[in-house]
C-alpha positions as a printed Julia matrix, in Angstrom:
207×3 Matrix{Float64}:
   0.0     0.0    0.0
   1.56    3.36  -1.08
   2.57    5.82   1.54
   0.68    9.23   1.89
   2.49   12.48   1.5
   1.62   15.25   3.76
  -0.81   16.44   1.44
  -2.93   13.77   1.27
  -2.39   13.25   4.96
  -4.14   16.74   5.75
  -7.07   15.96   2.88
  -8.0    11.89   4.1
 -10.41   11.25   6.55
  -8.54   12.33   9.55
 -11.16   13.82  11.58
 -10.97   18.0   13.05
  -9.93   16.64  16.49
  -7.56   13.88  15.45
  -5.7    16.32  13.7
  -6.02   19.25  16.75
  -4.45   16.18  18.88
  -1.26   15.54  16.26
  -1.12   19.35  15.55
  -0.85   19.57  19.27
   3.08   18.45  19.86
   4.18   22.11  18.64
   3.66   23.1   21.91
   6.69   21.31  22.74
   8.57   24.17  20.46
   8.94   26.62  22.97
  10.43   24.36  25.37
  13.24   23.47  22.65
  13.65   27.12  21.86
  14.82   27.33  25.84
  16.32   24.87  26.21
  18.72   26.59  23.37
  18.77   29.72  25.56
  19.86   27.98  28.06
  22.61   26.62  25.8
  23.48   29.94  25.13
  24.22   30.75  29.3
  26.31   27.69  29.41
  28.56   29.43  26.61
  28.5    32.47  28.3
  29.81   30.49  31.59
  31.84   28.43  29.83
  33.84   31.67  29.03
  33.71   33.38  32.07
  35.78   30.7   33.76
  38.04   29.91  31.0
  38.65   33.7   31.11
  39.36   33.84  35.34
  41.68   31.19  34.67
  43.97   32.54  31.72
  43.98   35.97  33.63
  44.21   33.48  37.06
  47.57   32.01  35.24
  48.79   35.6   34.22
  48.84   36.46  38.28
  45.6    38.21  38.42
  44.48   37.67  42.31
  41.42   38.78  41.89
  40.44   36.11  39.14
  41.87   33.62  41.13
  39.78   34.47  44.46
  36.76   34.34  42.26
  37.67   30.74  40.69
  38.73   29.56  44.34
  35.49   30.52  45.33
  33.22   29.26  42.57
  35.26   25.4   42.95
  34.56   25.42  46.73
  38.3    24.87  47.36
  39.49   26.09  50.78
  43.29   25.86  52.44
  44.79   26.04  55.53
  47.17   28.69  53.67
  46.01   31.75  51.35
  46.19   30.48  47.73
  48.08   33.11  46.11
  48.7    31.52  42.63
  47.1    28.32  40.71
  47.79   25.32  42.16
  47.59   21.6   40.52
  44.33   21.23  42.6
  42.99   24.83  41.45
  43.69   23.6   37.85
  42.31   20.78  37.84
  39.33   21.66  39.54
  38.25   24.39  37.32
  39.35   22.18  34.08
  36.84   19.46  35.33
  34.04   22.2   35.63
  34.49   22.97  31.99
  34.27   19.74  30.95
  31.17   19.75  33.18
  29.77   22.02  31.55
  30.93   20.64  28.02
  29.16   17.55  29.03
  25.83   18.85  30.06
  25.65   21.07  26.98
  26.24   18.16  24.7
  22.85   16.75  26.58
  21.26   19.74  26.22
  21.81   19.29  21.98
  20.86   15.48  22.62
  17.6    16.64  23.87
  17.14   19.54  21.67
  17.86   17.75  18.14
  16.98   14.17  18.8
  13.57   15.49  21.19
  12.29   17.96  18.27
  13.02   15.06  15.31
  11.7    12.39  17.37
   8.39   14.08  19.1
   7.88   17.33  17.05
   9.01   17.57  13.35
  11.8    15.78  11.31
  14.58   18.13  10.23
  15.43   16.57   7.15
  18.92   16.67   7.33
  19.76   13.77   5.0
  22.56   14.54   3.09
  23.94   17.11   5.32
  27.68   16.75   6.17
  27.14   17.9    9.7
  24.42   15.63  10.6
  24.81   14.0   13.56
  25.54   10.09  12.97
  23.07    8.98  15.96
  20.36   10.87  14.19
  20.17    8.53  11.45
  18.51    5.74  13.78
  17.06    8.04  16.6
  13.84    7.39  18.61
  12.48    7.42  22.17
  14.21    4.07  23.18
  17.74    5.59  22.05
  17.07    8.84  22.91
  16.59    7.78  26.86
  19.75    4.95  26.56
  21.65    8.06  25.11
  20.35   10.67  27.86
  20.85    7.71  30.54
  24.41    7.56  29.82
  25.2    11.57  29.55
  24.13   11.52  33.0
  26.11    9.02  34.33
  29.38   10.92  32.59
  28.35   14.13  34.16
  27.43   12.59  36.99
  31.19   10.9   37.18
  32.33   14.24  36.36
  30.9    15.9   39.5
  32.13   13.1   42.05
  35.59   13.27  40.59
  35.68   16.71  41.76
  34.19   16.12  45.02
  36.69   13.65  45.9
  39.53   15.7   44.51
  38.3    18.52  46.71
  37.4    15.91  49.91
  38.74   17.55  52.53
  36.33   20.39  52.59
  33.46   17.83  52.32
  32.02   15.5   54.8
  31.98   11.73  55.03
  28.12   12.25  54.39
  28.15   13.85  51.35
  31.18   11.9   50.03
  29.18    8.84  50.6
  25.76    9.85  49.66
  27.4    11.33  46.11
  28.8     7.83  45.72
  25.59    6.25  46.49
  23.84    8.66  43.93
  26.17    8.06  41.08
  25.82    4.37  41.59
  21.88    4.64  41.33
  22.43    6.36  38.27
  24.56    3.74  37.07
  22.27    1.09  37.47
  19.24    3.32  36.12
  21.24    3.08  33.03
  21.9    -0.62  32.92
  18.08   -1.36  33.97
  16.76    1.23  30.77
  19.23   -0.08  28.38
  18.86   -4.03  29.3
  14.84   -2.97  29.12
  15.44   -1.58  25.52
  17.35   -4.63  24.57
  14.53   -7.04  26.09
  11.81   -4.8   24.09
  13.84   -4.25  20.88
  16.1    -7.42  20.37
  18.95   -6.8   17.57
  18.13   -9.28  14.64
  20.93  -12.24  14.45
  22.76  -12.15  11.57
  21.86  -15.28   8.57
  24.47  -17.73   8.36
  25.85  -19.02   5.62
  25.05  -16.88   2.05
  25.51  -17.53  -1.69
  28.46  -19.89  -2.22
  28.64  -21.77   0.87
């Protein structure tokens, strides 16, 4: 049976409310359109911090009081320059925030092609290669996993910085990131359960 082009989609006998219902998932458009303004404030942080630090490494104490302050690291002693610790504290909260914006396009491109509109993108060198095969099942195995990486990302910091947390919060971030974990494994074992990957035929022509 031939497939209907949008055309004849809108002219069949699709009745008024049928059509309100489908014509109803635009709502969701707004909520894209901020999720990309809030894209647009993680750039703008992303910046700000990556500019404290190069003016941080040039000597600047000022930059480096407000970088000290915005990791949560504290010393017995002043800190008075960048430190190994400093560094790499501030490094992992870029990649942080790296890591959450790449969610944020995860939920942005593959949410609006896989509940709004397609984007019709075929053909298009920058297309993203996950796109090709998206849907709700990937989508939430994809988004599972982002979280777990950010998620690493934030307890790698805590533990870094560990002496200006308590053994409470050290263990209950531990115990958080391992429920995450296993969120993960249970959604992406209950996508493989619900949408088995075909075997491959044995044999062929020749055999």
């Amino acid at each position: 049976m031939p497939h209907k082009n949008p055309s004849e989609f809108s002219r069949s006998g699709s009745n008024p409310l049928s059509r309100l219902i489908f014509a109803s998932r635009w709502l969701q458009l707004p909520l894209y359109l901020g999720l990309i303004l809030a894209q647009g404030v993680y750039v703008f942080q992303f910046w700000k911090e990556l500019v404290h630090l190069i003016e941080a490494a040039f000597g600047n104490q000022h930059a480096l009081d407000i970088l000290v302050q915005s990791i949560g690291y504290k010393s017995t002693a002043p800190v008075t320059g960048l430190n190994e610790t400093v560094i790499m504290l501030v490094v992992l909260g870029l990649i942080d925030v790296v890591m959450i914006s790449n969610l944020l396009i995860m939920v942005i491109v593959g949410g609006y092609e896989t509940f709004v509109s397609r984007l019709n993108l075929e053909g298009h060198p920058d297309q993203p290669e996950w796109l090709d095969h998206v849907n709700a099942s990937v989508l939430k195995v994809k988004l599972a996993t982002a979280i777990i990486g950010i998620s690493s990302i934030h307890l790698l910091k805590t533990f870094i910085n560990a002496e200006n947390y308590s053994d409470k919060v050290l263990l209950w971030q531990t115990v958080i990131h391992v429920a995450f974990l296993f969120s993960a494994i249970a959604i992406a074992t209950a996508d493989r359960i619900m949408h088995p990957v075909p075997a491959a035929p044995h044999g062929g022509a020749g055999h």
